[in-house]
MARDOMAR-381791 format. One record per residue: residue in one letter; y, z, x of N, C-alpha, C in turn. Coordinates in steps of 0.001 Angstrom, whole numbers, padded with zeros to 6 digits, always signed. Each point is the difference from the previous one (the first is absolute). Layout:
AYZXYZXYZX;...
//
This chain:
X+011687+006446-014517+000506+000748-001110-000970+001114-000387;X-001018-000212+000099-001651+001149-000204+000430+000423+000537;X+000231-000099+001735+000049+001309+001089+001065+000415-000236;X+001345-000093-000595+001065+000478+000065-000324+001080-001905;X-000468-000532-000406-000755+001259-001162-000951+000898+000570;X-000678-000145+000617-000653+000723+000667+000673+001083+000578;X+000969-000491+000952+000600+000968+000873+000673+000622-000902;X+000742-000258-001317+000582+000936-000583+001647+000485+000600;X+000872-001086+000782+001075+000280+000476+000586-000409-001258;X-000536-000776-001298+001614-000558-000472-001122-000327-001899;X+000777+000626-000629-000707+000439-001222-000518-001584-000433;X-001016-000241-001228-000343-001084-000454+001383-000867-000898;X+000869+000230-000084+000897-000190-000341+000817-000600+000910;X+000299+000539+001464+000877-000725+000182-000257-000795+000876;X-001720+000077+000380-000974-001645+000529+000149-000665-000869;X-000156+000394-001600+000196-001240-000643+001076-001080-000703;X+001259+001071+000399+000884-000705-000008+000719-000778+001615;X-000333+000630+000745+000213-000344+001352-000918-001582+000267;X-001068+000082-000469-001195-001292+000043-000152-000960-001311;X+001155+000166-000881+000341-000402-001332-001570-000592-000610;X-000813+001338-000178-001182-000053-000460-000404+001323-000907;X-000668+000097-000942-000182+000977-000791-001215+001060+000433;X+000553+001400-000254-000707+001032+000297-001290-000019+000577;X-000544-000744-001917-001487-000019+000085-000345-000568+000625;X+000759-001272+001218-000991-001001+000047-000160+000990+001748;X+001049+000622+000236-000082+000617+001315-001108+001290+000158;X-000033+000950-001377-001221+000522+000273-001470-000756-000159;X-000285-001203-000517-001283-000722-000161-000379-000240+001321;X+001548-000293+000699-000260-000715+001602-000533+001230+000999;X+000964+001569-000122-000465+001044+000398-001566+000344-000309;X-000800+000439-001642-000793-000183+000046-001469-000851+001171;X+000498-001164-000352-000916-000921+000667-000435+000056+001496;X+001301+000295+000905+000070-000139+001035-000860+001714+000187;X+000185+000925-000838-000140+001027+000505-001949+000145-000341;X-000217-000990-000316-001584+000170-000653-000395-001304+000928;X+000425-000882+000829-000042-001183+000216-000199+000626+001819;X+000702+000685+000456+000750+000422+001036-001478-000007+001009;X-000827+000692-000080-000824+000495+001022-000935-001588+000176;X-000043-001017-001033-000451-001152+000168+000616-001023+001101;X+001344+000226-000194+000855-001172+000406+000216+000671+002107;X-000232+000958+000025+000635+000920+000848-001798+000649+000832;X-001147-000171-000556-000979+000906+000262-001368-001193+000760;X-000220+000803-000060-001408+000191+001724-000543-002027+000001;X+000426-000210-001228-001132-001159-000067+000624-001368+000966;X+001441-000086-000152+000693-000640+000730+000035-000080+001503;X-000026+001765+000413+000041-000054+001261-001619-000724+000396;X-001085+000328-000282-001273-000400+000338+000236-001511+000166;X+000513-000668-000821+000131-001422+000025+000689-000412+001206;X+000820+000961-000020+001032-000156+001401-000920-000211+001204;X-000980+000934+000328-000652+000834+000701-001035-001244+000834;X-000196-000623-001271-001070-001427+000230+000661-001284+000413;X+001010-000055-000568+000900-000983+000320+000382+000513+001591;X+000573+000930+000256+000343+000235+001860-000761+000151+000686;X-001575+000120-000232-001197-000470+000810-000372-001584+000201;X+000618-000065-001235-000407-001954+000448+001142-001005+000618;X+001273+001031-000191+001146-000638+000958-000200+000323+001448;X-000477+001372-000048-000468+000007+001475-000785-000525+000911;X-001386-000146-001116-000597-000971+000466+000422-001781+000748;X+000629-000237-000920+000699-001402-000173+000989-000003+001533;X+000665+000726-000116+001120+000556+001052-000893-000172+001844;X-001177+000640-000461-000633+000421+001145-001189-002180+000638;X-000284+000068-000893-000054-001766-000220+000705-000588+000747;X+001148-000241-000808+000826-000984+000856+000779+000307+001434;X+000319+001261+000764+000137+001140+000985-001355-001060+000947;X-001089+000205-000218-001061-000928+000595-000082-001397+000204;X-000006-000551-001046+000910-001362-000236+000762-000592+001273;X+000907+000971-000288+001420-000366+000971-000714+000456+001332;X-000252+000732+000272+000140+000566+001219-001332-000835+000765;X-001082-000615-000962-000711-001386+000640+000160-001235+000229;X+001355+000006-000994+000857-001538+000162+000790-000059+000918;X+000513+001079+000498+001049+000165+001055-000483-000497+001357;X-001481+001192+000059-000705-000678+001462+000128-001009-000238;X-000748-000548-001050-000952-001133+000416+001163-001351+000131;X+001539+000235-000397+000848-000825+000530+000857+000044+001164;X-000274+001322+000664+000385+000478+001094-000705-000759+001030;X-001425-000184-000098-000710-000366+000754-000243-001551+000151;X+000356-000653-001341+000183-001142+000227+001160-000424+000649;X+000948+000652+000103+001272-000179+000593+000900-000649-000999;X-000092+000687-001164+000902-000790-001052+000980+001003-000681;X+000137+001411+000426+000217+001125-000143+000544+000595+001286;X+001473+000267+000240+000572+000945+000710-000457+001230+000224;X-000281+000748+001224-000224+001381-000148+000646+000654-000330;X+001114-000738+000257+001450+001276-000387+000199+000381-001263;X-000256-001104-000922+000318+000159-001701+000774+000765+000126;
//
């Protein structure tokens, strides 16, 4: 409802009768989001991201080793098909 005040396609009036909610409470929500926006949406999140997909990769790259030493080493016992 913010982004649709925001965008400005459809007056505060007839979001708020369309969302059977009052004016004010739709510009408080506009407000907020529009002072709120660069938080919810900005740099700090992605960084978190950034750390988090180094340690999935990590993790990823782990078990890739894992497997691929469990495989011999049941290949060779003969308890493991080559074909898999």
């Amino acid at each position: 409802m913010a982004v649709d005040a925001i965008k400005g396609e459809k007056t505060l009036a007839e979001l708020a009768k369309l969302h059977d909610v009052h004016a004010n409470q739709i510009v408080d929500w506009k407000n907020q989001l529009l002072e709120r926006a660069a938080s919810v949406f900005g740099a700090e999140a992605s960084s978190a991201r950034v750390v988090n997909l180094k340690e999935l990769h990590a993790k990823i790259g782990q078990l890739a080793l894992e497997n691929d030493f469990l495989a011999g080493a049941l290949t060779k016992a003969g308890m493991l098909s080559a074909k898999r």
